[in-house]
N, C-alpha and C positions, 0 to 999 in steps of 0.2 A: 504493500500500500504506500503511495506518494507521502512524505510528510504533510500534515496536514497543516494548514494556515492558522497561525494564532488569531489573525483577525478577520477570519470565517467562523472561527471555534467562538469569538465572542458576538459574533451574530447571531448564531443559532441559540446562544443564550438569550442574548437579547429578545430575538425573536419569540422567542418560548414563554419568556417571562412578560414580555408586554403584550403580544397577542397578534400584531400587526407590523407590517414593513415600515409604515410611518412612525408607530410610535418605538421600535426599536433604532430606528435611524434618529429618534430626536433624542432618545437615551444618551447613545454613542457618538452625538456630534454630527452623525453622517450624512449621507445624503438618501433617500429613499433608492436610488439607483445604486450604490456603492452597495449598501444594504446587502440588494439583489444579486448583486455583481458576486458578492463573496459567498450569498449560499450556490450558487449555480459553481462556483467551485469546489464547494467543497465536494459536490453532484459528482463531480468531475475526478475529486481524488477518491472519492469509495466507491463510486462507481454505483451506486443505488439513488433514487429518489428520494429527497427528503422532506419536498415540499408538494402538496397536492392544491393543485391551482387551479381554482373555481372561478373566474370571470375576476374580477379585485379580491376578491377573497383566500386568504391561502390558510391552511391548516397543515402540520405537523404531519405526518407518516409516522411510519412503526419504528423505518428506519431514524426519521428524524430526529422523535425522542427521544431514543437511545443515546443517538449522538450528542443533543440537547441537557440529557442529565449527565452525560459523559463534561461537556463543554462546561457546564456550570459547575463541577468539582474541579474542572481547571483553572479557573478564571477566580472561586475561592483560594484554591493555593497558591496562585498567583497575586493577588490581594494580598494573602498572609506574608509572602512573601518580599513583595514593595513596602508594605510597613515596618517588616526587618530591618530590610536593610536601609533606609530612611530612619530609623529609628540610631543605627550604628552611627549616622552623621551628624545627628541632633539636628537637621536644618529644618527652620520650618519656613518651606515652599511649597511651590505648584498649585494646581489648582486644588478647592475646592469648594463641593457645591451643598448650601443649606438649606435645608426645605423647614419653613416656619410656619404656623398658624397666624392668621392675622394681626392679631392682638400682641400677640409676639413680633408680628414683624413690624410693626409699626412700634410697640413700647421696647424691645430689648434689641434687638439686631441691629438698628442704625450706629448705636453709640459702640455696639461689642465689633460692629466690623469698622467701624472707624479706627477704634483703638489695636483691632489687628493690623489693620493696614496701616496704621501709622508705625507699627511695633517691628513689625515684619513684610515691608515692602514687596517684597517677591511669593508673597501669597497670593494667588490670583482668585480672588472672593466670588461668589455667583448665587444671588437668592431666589428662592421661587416659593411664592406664598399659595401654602395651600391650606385645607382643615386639619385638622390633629392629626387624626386614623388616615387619610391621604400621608402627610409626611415619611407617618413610620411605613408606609405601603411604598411611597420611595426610596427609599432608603432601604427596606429589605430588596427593592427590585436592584437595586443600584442605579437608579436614574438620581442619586444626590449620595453626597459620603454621610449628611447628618442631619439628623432628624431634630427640631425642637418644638416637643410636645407636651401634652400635657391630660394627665386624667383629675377626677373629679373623689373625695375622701371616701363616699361610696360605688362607684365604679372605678375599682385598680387598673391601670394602665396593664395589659397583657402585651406581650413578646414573642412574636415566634422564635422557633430554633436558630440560633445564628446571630442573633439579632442578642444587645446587650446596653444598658442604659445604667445614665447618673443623672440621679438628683440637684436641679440646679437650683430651686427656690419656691416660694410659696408664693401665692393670687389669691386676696382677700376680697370678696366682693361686699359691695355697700346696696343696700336700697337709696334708689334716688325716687324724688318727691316735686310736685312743684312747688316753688318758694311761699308759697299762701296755704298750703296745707297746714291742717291742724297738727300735726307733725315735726314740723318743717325746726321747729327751734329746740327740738331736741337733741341731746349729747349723743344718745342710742336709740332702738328701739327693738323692737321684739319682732317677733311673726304674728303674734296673737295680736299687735297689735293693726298687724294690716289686713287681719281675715277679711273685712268686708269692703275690700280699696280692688278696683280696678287695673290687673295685670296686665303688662305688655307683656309679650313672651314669643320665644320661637319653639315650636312643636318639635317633639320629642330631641328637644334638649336638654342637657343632664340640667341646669336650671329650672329646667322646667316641669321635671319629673321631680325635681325636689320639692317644690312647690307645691307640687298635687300631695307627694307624701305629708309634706308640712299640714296639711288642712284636709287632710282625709277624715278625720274625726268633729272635723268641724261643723255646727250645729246650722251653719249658714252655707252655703256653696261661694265658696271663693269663685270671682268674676276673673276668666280669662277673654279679655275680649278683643284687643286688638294683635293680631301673630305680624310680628315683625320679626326679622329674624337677624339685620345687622346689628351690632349694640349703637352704632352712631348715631343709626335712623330712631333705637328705645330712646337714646337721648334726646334727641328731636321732638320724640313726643312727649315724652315728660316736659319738656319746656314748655309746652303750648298748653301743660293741664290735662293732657288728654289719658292719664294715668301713672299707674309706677312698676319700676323694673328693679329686678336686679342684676348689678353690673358687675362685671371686675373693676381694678383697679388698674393692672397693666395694659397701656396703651389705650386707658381712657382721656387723656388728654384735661386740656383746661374745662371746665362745664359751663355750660349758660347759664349766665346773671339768674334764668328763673327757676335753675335748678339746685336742690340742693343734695347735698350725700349723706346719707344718714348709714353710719357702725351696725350692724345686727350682732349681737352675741353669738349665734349661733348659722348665722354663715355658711354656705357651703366653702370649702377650702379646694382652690384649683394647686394641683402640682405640675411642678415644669420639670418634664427630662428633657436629658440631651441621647437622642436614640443613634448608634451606630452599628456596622456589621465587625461583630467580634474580630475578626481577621485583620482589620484595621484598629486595631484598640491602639498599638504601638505607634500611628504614625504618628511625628511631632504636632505636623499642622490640627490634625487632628486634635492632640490632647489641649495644643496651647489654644483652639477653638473653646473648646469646653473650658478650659482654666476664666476665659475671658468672660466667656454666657455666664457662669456660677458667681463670677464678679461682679457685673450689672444686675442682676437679679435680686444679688443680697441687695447692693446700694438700692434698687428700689422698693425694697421691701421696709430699709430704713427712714423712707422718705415718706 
């Protein structure tokens, strides 16, 4: 059998893992034709089929797979083994790429890649803001080197095989109010206090699921009535009066003159990992990434 192409071998991973020629080629940098280019070689050096080609549509063969979960044990010891020896030099370069949650990418990433790249010039940074569970779905696929996510005190963040995270800090969220509320000049307040207050909320959000738990037993039916589902737009509407939310605190920004934030005692508590592919634990840029995220997270937690 002809040697086989390392960067066929990471195609057909690609391909296996994302599902399609386009979204493997935007994984890998490529081009949707290069893509193609290098499974019709691989075609070529084992001499089998590996792709079954339906009009645009193309799916995996028997052959394929094989070769696929064959390519994907490669392309991890290959991984493990880049961060070795990157690890031997201490340098921290090259690319890499972060997939954040909104709230995160707008409250913690700005100022954590600023302070990389001012730290370590030859780090070539790349963010892509997705939801939580999309991150860590990156980052397991390797379509980014790091995930930064976050679960909720009663739904734990889970991990596939492979996949290995740290703790970088805690998201306290407030009830916001509008500033004429009977509320509104308070130091704290409770939940019992807002049973019968009109919720903004987004549907089956861990928020929002807390919320229905919080007043399950309640004698009155808590009002969810308008579904919104950015927090910028909940802030929006609590300024206009049109009900109350609860927010986080990262990457909520300055609030509206008519809004105010009120402490709950009992809070749900957001946590933030840093999700990455174990094989990578060792790279510098890597750790000195995480050193940086667990830095700004504290400082905003003291703020």
């Amino acid at each position: 059998m002809t040697n086989l192409s390392l960067a066929g071998l990471r195609a057909i991973d690609a391909l296996a893992t994302h599902g399609s020629v386009t979204a493997a080629a935007s994984a890998l940098g490529y081009t949707p034709s290069a893509i193609s280019q290098q499974i019709a070689r691989l075609e070529r050096d084992v001499h089998q089929v590996l792709i079954d080609r339906q009009g645009r549509r193309m799916t995996l063969t028997v052959a394929g797979r094989i070769l696929a979960e064959a390519a994907s044990r490669v392309v991890i010891e290959l991984e493990s083994m880049n961060a070795e020896l990157q690890a031997q030099t201490e340098t921290v370069t090259g690319p890499l790429r972060i997939a954040a949650f909104p709230t995160a990418a707008r409250g913690v990433i700005p100022a954590a890649m600023r302070e990389l790249g001012q730290t370590w010039p030859s780090l070539e940074l790349q963010l892509v803001e997705v939801d939580s569970h999309r991150a860590v779905e990156f980052v397991a696929r390797g379509t980014v080197d790091l995930a930064v996510a976050h679960d909720w005190q009663a739904m734990p963040l889970e991990l596939s095989e492979g996949l290995h995270c740290r703790h970088l800090g805690d998201d306290v969220s407030d009830v916001l109010v509008f500033h004429t509320h009977p509320l509104a000049s308070r130091a704290s307040v409770e939940f019992d206090d807002l049973r019968e207050e009109s919720w903004l909320y987004e549907p089956g959000s861990v928020a929002h699921d807390f919320l229905l738990n919080a007043y399950r037993d309640s004698p009155g039916q808590a009002r969810f009535t308008h579904m919104v589902s950015e927090y910028a737009s909940q802030i929006e509407m609590v300024g206009a009066g049109l009900g109350v939310a609860l927010v986080p605190r990262m990457g909520r920004g300055p609030l509206p003159a008519t809004v105010r934030a009120l402490p709950v005692s009992s809070a749900p508590l957001r946590r933030i990992y840093g999700v990455w592919r174990t094989p990578t634990g060792r790279r510098p840029a890597l750790t000195a990434a995480l050193g940086v995220l667990e830095s700004v997270c504290v400082r905003l937690e003291q703020h």
